[in-house]
NULO-12526 format. One record per atom (N, C-alpha, C): y, z, x. Coordinates in steps of 0.02 Angstrom, whole numbers, padded with zeros to 5 digits, always signed. Atoms other than C-alpha are relative to their C-alpha. Layout:
BEGIN
YZX ...
This chain:
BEGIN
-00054-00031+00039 -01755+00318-01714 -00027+00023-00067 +00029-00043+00059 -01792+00442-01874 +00036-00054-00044 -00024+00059+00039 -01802+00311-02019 +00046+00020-00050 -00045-00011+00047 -01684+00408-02139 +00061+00020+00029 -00042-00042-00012 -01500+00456-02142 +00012+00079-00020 -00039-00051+00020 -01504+00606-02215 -00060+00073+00028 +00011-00079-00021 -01613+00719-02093 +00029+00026+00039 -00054-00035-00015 -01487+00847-02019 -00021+00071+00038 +00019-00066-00031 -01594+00973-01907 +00041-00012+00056 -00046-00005-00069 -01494+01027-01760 -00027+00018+00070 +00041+00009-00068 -01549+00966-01592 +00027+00008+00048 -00030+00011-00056 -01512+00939-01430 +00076-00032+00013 -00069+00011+00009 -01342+00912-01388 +00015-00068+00028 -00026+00094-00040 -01250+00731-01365 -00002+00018+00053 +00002+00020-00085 -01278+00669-01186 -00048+00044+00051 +00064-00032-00020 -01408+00785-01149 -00055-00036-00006 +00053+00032-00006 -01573+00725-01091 -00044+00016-00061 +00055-00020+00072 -01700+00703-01229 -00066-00027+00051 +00083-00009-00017 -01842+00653-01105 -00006+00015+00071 -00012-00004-00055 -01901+00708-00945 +00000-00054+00062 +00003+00066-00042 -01925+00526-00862 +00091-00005+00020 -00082-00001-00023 -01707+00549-00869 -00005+00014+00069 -00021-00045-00076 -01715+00659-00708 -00040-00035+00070 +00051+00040-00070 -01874+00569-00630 +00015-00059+00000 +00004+00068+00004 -01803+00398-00654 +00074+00008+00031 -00071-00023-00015 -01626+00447-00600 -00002-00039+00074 -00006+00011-00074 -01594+00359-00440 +00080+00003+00011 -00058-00027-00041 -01443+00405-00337 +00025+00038-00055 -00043-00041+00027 -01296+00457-00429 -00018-00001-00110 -00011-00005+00072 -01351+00425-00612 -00026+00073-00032 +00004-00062+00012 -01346+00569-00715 -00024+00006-00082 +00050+00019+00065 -01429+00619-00889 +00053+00005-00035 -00059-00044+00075 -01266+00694-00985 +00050+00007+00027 -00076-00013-00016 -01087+00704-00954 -00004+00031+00051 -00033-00052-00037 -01059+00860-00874 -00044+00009+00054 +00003+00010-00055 -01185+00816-00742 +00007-00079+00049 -00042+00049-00058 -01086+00651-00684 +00033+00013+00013 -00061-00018-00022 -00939+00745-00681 -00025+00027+00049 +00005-00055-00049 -01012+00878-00581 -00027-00039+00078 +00040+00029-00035 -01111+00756-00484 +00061-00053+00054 -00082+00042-00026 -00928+00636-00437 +00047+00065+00032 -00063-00065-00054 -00822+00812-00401 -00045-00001+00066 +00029-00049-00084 -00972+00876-00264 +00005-00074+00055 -00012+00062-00045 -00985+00682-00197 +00074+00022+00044 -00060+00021-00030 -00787+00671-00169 +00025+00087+00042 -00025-00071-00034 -00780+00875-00106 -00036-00030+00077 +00036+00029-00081 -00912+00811+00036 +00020-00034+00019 -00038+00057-00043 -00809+00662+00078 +00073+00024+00009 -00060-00050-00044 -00667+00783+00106 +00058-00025-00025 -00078+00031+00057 -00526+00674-00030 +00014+00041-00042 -00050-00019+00030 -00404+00710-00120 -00032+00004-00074 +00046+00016+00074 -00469+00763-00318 +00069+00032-00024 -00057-00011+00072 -00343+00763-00485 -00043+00018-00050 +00025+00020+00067 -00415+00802-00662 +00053+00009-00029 -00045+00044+00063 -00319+00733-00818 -00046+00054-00058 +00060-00020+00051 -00396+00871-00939 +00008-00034-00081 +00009+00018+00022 -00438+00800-01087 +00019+00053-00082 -00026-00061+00067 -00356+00875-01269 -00067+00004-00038 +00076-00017+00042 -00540+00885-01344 -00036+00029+00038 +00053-00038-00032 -00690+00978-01289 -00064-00052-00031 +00060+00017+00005 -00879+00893-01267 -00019+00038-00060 +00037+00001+00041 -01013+00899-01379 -00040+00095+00019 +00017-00077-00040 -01068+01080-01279 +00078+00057-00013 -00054-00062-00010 -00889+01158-01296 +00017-00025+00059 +00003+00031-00062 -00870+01077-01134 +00060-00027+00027 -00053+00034-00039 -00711+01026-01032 -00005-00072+00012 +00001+00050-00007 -00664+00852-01030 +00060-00031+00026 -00052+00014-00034 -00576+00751-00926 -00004-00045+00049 +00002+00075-00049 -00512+00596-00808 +00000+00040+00065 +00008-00029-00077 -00573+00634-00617 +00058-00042+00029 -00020+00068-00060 -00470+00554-00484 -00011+00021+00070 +00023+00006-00078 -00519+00522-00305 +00045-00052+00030 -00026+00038-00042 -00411+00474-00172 -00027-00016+00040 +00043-00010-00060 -00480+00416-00017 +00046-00041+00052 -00023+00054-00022 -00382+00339+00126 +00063+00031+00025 -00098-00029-00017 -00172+00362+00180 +00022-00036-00082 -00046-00005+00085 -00068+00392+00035 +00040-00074-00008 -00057+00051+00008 +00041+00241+00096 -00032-00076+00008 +00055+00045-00005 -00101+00143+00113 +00049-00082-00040 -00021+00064+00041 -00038-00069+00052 -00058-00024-00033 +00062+00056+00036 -00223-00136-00007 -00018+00088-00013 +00013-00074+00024 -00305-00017-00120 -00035-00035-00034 +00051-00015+00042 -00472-00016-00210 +00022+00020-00036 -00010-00055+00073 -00469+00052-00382 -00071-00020-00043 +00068+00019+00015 -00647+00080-00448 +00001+00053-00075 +00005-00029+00069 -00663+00134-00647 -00063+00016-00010 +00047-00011+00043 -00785+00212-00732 -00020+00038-00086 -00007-00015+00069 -00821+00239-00914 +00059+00004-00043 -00031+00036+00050 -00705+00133-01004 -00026+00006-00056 +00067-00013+00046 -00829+00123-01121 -00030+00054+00020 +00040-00049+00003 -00899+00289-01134 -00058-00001+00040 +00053+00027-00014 -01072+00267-01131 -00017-00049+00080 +00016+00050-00057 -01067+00128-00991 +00020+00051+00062 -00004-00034-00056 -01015+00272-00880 -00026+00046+00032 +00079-00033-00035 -01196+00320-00831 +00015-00050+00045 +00019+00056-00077 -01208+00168-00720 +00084+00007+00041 -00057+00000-00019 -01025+00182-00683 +00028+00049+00049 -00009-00080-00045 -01020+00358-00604 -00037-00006+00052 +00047-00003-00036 -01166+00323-00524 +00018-00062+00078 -00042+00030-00067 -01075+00185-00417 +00041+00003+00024 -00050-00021-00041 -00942+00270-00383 -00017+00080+00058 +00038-00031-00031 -01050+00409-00318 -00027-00019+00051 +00013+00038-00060 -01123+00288-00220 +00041-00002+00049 -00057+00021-00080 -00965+00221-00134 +00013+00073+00025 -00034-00038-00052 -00912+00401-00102 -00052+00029+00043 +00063+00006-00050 -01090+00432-00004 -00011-00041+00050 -00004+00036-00038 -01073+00279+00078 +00043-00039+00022 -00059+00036-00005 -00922+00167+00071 +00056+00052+00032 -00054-00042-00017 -00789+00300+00092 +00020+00015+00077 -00024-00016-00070 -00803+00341+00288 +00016-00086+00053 -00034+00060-00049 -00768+00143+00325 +00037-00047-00038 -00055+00024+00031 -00613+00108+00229 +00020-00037+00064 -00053+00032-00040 -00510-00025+00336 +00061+00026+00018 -00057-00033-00039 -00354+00014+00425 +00056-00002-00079 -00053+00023+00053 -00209+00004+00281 -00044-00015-00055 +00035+00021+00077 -00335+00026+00147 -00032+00063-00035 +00028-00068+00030 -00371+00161+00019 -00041-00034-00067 +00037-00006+00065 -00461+00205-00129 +00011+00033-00041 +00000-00046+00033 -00444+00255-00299 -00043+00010-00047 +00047+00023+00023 -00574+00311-00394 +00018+00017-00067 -00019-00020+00075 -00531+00332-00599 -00073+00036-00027 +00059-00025+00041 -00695+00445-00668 -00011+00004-00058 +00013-00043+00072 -00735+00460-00833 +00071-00027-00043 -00077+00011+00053 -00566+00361-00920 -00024+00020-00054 +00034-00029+00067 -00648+00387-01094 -00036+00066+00013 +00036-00032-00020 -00708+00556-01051 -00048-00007-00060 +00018-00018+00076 -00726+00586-01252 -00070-00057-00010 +00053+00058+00013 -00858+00426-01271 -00033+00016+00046 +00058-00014-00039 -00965+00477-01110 -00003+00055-00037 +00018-00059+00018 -00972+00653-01167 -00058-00024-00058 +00004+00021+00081 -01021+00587-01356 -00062-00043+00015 +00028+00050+00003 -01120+00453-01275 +00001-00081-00046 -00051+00042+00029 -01007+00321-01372 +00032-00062+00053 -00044+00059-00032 -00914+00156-01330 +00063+00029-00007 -00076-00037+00039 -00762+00228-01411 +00011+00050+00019 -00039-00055-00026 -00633+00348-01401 -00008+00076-00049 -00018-00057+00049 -00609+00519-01491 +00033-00035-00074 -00030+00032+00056 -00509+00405-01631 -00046-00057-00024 +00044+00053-00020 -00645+00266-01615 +00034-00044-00004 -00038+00064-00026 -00525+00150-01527 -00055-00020+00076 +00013+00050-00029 -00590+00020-01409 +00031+00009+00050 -00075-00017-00043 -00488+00068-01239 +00011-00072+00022 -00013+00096-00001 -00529-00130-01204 +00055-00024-00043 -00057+00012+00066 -00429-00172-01355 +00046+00029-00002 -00040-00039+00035 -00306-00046-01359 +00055-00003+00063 -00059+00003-00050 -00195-00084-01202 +00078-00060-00021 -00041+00036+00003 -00061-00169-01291 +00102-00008-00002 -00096-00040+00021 +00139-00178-01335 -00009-00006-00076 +00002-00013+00062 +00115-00098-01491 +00081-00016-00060 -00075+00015+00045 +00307-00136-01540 -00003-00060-00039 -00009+00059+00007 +00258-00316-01555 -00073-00039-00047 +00089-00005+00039 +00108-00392-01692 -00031-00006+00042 +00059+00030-00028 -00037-00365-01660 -00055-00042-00017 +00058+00070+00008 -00183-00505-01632 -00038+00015-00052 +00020+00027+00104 -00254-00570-01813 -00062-00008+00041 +00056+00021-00021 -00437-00587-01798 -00031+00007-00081 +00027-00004+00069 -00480-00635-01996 -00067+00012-00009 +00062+00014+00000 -00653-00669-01959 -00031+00070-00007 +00021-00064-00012 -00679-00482-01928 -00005+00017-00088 -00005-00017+00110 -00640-00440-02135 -00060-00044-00022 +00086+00029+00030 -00808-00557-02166 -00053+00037+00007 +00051-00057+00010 -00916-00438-02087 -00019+00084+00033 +00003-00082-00007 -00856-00268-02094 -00054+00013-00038 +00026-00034+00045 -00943-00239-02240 -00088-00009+00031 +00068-00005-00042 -01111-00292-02138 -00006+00036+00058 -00016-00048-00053 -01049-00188-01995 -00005+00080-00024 -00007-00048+00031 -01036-00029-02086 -00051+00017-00071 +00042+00000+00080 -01181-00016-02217 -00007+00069-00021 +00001-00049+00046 -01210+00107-02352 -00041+00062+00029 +00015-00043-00020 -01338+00190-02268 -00054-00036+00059 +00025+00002-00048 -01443+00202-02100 -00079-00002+00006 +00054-00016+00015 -01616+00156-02132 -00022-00089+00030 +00050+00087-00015 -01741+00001-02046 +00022-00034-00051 -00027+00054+00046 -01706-00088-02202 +00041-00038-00013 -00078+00026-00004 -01536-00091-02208 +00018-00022+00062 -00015+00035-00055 -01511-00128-02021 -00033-00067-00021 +00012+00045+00003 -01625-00262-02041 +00015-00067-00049 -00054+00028+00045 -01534-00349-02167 +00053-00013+00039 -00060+00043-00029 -01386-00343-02091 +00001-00022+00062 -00016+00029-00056 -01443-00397-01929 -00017-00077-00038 +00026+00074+00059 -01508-00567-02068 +00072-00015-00009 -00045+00040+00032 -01358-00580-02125 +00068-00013+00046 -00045+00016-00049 -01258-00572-01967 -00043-00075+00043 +00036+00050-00034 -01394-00709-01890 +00046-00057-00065 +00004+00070+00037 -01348-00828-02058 +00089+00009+00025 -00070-00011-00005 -01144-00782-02036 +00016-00042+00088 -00023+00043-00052 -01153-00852-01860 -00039-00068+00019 +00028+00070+00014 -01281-01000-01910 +00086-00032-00025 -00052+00031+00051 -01124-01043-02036 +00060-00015+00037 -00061+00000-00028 -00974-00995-01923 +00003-00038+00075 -00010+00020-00083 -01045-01065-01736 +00006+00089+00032 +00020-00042-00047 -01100-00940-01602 +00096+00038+00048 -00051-00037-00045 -00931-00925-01523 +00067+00027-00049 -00024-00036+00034 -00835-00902-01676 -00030+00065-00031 -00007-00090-00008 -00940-00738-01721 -00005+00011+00045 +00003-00050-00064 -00944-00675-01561 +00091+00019+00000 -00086-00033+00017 -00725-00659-01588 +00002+00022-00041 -00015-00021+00062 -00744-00626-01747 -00027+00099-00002 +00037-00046-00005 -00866-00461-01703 +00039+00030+00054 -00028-00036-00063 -00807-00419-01524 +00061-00020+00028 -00061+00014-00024 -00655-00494-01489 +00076+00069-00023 -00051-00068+00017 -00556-00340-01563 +00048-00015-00068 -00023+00022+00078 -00485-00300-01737 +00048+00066+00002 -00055-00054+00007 -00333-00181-01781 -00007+00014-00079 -00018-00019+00050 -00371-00170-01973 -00048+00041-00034 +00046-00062+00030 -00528-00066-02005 -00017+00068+00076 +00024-00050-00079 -00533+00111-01894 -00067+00010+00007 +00068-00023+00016 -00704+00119-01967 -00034-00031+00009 +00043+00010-00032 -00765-00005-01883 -00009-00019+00062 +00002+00010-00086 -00807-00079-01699 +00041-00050+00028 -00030+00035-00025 -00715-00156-01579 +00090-00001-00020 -00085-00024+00011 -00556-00063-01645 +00044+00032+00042 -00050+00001-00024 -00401-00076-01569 +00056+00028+00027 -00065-00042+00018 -00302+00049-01626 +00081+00002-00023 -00071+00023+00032 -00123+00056-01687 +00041+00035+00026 -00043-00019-00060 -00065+00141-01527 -00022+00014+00064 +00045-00015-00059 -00109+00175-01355 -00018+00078-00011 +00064-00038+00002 -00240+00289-01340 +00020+00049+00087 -00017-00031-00054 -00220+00441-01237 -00037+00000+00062 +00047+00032-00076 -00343+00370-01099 +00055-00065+00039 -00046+00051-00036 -00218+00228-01080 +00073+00033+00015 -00066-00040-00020 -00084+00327-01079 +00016+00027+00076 +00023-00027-00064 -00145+00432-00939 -00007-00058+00061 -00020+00089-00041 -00176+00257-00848 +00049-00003+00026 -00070+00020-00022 -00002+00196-00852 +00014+00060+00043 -00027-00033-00044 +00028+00364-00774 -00035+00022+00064 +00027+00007-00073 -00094+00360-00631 +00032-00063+00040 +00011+00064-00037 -00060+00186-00590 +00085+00004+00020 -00054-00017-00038 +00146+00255-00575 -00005+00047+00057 -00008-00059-00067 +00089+00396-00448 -00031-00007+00040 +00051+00035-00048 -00046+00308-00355 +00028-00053+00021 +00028+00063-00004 -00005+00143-00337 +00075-00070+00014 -00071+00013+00006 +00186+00097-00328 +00010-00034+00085 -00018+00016-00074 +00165+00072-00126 -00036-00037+00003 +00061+00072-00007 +00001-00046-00142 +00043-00064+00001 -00021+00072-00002 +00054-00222-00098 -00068-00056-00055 +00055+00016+00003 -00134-00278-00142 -00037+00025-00024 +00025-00071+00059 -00213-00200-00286 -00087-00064-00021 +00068+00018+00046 -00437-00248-00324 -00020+00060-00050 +00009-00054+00049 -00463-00169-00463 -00076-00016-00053 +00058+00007+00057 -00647-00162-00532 -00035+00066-00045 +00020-00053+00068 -00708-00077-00691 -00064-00024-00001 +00069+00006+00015 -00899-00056-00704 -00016-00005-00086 +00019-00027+00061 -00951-00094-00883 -00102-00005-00004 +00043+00028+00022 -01138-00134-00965 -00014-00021-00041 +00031+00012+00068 -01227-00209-01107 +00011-00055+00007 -00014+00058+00011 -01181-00379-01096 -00016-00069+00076 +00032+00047-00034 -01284-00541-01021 -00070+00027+00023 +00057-00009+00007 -01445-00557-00961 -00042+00043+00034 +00021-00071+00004 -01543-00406-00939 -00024+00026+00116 -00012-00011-00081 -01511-00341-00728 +00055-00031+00039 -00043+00040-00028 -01390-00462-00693 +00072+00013+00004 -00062-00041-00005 -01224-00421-00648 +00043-00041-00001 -00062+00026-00002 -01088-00544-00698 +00069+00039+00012 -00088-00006-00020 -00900-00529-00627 +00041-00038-00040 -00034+00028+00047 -00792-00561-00772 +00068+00012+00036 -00047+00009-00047 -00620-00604-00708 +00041-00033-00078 -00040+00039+00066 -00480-00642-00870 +00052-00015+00030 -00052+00034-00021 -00358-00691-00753 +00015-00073-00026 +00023+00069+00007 -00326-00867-00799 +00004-00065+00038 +00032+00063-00048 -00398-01016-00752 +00066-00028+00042 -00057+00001-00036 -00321-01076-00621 +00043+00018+00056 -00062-00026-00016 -00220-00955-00558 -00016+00048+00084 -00016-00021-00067 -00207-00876-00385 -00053+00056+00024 +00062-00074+00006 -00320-00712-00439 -00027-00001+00000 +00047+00027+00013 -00445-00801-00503 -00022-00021+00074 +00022+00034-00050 -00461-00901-00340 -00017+00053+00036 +00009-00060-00049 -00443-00735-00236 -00083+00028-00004 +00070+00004+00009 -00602-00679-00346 -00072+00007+00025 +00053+00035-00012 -00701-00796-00309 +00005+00000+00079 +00033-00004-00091 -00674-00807-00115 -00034+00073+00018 +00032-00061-00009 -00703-00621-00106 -00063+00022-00030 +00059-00018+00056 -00851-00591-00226 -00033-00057-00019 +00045+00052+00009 -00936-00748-00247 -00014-00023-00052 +00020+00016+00056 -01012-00849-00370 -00002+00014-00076 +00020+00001+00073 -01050-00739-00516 +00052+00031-00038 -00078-00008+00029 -00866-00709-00540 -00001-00082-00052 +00004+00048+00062 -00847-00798-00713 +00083-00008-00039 -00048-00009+00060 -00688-00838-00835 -00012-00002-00064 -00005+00007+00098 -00685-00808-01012 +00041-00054-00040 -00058+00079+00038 -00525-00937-01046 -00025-00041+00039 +00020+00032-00026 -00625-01053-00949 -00058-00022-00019 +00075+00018+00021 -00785-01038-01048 -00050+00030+00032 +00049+00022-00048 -00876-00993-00911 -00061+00080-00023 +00052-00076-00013 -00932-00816-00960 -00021+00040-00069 +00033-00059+00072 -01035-00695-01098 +00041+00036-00026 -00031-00051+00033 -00891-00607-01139 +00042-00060-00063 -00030+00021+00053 -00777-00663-01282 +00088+00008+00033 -00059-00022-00033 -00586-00684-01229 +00016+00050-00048 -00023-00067+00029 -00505-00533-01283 +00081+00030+00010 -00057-00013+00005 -00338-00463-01304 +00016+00102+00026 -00005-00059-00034 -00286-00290-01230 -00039+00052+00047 +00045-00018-00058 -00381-00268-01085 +00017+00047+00052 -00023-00037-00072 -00378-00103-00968 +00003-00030+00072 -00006-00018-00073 -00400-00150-00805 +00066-00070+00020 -00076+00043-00006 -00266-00330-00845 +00063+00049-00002 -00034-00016-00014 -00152-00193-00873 +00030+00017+00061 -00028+00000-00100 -00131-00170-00668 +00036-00049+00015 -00048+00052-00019 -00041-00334-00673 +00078+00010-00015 -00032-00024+00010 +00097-00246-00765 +00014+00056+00022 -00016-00098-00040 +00092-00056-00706 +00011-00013+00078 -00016+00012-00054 +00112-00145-00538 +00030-00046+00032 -00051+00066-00005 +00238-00267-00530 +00022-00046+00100 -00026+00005-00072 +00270-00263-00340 -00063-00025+00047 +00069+00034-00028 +00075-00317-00295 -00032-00041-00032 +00058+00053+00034 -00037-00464-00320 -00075+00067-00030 +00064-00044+00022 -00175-00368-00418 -00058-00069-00010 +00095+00038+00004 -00363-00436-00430 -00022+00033-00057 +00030-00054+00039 -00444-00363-00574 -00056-00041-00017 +00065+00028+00025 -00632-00395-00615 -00040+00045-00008 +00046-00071+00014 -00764-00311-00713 -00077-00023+00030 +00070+00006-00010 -00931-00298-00654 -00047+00015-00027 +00040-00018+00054 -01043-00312-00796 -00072+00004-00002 +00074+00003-00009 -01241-00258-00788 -00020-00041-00063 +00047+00024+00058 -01344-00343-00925 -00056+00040-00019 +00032-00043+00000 -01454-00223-01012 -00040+00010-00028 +00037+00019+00037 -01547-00292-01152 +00022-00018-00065 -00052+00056+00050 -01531-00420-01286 +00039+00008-00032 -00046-00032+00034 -01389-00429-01388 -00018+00009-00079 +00035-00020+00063 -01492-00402-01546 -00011+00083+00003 +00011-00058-00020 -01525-00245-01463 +00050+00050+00009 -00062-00024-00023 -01355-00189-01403 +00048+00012-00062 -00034-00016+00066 -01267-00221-01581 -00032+00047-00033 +00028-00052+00047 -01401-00128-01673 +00014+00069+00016 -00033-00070+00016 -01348+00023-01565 +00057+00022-00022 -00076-00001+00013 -01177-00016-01587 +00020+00011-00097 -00013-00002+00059 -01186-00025-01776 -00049+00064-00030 +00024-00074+00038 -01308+00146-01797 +00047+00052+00028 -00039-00022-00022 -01186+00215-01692 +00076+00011-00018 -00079+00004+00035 -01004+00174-01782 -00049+00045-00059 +00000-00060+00055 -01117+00243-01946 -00019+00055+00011 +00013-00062+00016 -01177+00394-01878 +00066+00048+00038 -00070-00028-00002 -00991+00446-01838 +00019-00026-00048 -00017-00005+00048 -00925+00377-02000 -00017+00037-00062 +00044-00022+00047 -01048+00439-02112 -00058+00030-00010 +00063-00042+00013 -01171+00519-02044 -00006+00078+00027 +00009-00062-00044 -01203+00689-01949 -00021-00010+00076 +00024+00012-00077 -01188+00668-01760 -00018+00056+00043 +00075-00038-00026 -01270+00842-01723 -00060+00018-00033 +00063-00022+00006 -01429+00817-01793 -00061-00057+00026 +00045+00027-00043 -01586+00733-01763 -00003-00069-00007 -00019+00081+00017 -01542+00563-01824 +00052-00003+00068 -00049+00015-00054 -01394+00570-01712 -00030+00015+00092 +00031-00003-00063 -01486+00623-01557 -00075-00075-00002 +00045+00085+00019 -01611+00458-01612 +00058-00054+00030 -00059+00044+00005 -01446+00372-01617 +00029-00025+00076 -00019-00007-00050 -01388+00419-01446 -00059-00030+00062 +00047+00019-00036 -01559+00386-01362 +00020-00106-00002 +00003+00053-00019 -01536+00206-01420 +00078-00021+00037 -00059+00012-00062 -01364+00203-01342 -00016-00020+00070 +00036+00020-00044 -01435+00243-01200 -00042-00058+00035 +00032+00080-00025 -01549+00103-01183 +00025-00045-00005 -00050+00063-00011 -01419-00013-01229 +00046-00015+00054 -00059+00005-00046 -01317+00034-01120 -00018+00016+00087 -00006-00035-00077 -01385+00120-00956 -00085+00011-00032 +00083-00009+00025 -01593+00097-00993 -00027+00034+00086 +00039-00058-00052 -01713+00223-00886 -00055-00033+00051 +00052+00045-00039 -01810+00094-00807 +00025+00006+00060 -00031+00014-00063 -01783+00122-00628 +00012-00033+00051 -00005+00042-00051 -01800-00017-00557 +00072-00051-00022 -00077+00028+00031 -01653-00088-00668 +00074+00048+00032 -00063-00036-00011 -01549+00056-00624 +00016-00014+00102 -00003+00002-00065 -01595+00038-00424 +00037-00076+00012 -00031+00066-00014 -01541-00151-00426 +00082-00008-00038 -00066-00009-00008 -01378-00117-00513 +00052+00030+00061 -00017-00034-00055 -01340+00020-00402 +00018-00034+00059 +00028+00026-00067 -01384-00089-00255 +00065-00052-00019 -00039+00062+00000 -01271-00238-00325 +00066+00048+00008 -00069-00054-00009 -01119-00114-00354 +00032+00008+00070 -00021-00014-00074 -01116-00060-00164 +00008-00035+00018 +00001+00080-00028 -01118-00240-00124 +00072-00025-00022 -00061+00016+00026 -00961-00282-00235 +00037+00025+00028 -00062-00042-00039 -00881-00139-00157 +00022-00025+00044 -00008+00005-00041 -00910-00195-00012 +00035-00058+00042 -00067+00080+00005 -00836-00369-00022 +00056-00014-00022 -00047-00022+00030 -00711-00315-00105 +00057+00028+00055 -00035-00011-00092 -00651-00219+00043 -00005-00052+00047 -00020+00052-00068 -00668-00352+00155 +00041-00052-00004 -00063+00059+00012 -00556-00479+00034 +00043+00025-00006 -00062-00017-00012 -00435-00342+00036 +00027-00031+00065 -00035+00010-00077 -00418-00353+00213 +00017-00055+00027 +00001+00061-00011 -00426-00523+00232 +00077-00048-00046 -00080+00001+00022 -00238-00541+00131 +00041+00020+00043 -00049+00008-00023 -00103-00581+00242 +00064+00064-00016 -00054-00047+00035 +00035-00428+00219 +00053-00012+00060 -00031-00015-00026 +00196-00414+00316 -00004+00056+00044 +00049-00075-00051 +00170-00298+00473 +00052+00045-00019 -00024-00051+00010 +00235-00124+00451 +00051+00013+00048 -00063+00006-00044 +00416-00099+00499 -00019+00071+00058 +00019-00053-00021 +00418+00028+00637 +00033+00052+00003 -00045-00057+00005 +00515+00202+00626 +00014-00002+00031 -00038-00031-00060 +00656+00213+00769 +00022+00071-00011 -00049-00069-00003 +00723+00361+00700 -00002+00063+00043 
């Protein structure tokens, strides 16, 4: 990364490849830049012969570029068990994310079960893949931002200790390294699991910095609630997994599950998907519990089905590594210039935080993904439903 903030030549455009190992390291569906996962998810789901929606998006890419939520049906409309496979919640995380839903529609798609569809959500954050961002066009958190805004929202004090180390003056080795010092002594002082809420657990009172919330739903969630009324109202039996990355140990693919302990979903889970299905209110897992979670919203937008919801998280490299992009990243959208050559620096380390070019990392995600899918479908089917009345008419 260029060690100053303030050089401003105008480069290559966000989400565009900056090296050529992008294209030769690419396995299956991953793609170097936005507008070829989109393109790369439409031609998939045209060859598998489904149903396609786009949700266009009120902004334009970093190119001038059309943006926007894909959707893929796959299956009978009246289908009761239903897949629902996300990608790019998180912006950024929806290199690996596209790329497994690419997958399933290459391979998964022609052996759906009897009474079982698919939906595939592309690109929810289009604005943050485009951008190559966690965040939204507002830099809200769509994690964080699924809430009932009528009613307060979740206090997280700890966060007001270290904005001001989250957001520094300026973008230079020095200053990162400092405040990654003074975030190491802040969670010597506070305990490991109080900053990890205090940082990522989600904050509603600075927009300016990460893991924000917002102070309304976010027109990605918006759009949501209204897929999940026109899709999803006839599902009895709703799995619903969201691909993210960056978090745990580097290839590994934890199944985070916030259902809580306990409880019926959780158990479901775990018989269907195995082992490295984890809880957060249980302790058991790398994430931090958290408060307004997309894909928990399916428990509400679908009142009439047991929903499953679990994310399937890659690990991508340490979290020393992953914050530092996350914090050159909030400043070079607050304060810095995100088309020039700092910001294309900026974006590269995204990249590696989030979706790294190593291909043997990307082939063993890939590989685990199709696997989830695929058990996934089989603990649909494996739920008991009432048999289908039969039409005399």
């Amino acid at each position: 990364m260029p060690e100053t903030a303030n050089q401003s030549a105008h480069a290559a455009q966000p989400g565009q490849a900056q090296d050529p190992q992008d294209a030769a390291n690419g396995t299956g569906g991953y793609a170097p830049n936005y507008a070829t996962a989109r393109q790369q998810f439409l031609a998939a789901a045209t060859l598998a012969g489904v149903a396609l929606e786009s949700l266009p998006h009120p902004q334009r890419g970093p190119d001038g570029g059309e943006l926007a939520i894909d959707l893929a049906w796959l299956g009978p409309r009246d289908a009761r068990r239903v897949l629902v496979l996300i990608s790019g919640t998180h912006g950024v995380e929806g290199y690996q994310g596209s790329a497994a839903q690419v997958g399933f529609l290459g391979h998964t798609a022609s052996t759906l079960p009897a009474d079982t569809a698919a939906l595939l959500i592309h690109g929810l954050n289009p604005y943050g893949f485009a951008w190559v961002r966690r965040v939204n066009e507002d830099n809200v958190d769509l994690n964080r931002n699924y809430l009932d805004f009528s009613r307060p929202l979740p206090s997280n004090p700890g966060y007001g200790q270290v904005h001001t180390l989250i957001l520094p003056e300026a973008l230079t080795p020095a200053a990162l390294g400092q405040v990654q010092q003074q975030l190491v002594d802040y969670m010597a002082r506070v305990g490991k699991a109080a900053a990890a809420t205090a940082i990522t657990g989600g904050q509603y009172t600075h927009p300016d910095g990460i893991f924000y919330g917002g102070q309304g739903l976010c027109w990605s969630n918006r759009q949501l609630a209204s897929i999940a009324g026109r899709y999803l109202q006839q599902a009895r039996v709703i799995c619903v997994l969201d691909h993210h990355t960056g978090l745990g140990p580097v290839g590994h693919t934890e199944l985070i599950c916030r259902h809580p302990a306990g409880s019926p979903e959780l158990a479901l889970a775990r018989a269907w998907l195995g082992p490295d299905v984890t809880s957060p209110a249980a302790g058991e897992s790398a994430s931090a519990v958290i408060d307004g979670n997309v894909r928990m919203a399916f428990g509400s937008l679908c009142p009439h089905a047991q929903v499953v919801s679990v994310c399937p998280e890659v690990g991508t490299a340490p979290e020393s590594q992953v914050l530092a992009a996350l914090l050159a990243d909030n400043w070079l959208h607050q304060r810095g210039a995100p088309l020039s050559a700092l910001g294309d620096g900026v974006r590269q380390q995204m990249m590696g935080a989030f979706c790294p070019r190593d291909a043997a990392w990307r082939a063993q995600a890939l590989a685990r993904a199709m696997a989830i899918h695929r058990s996934a479908l089989v603990g649909l089917s494996s739920v008991a439903l009432e048999p289908l009345a039969l039409d005399h008419a």
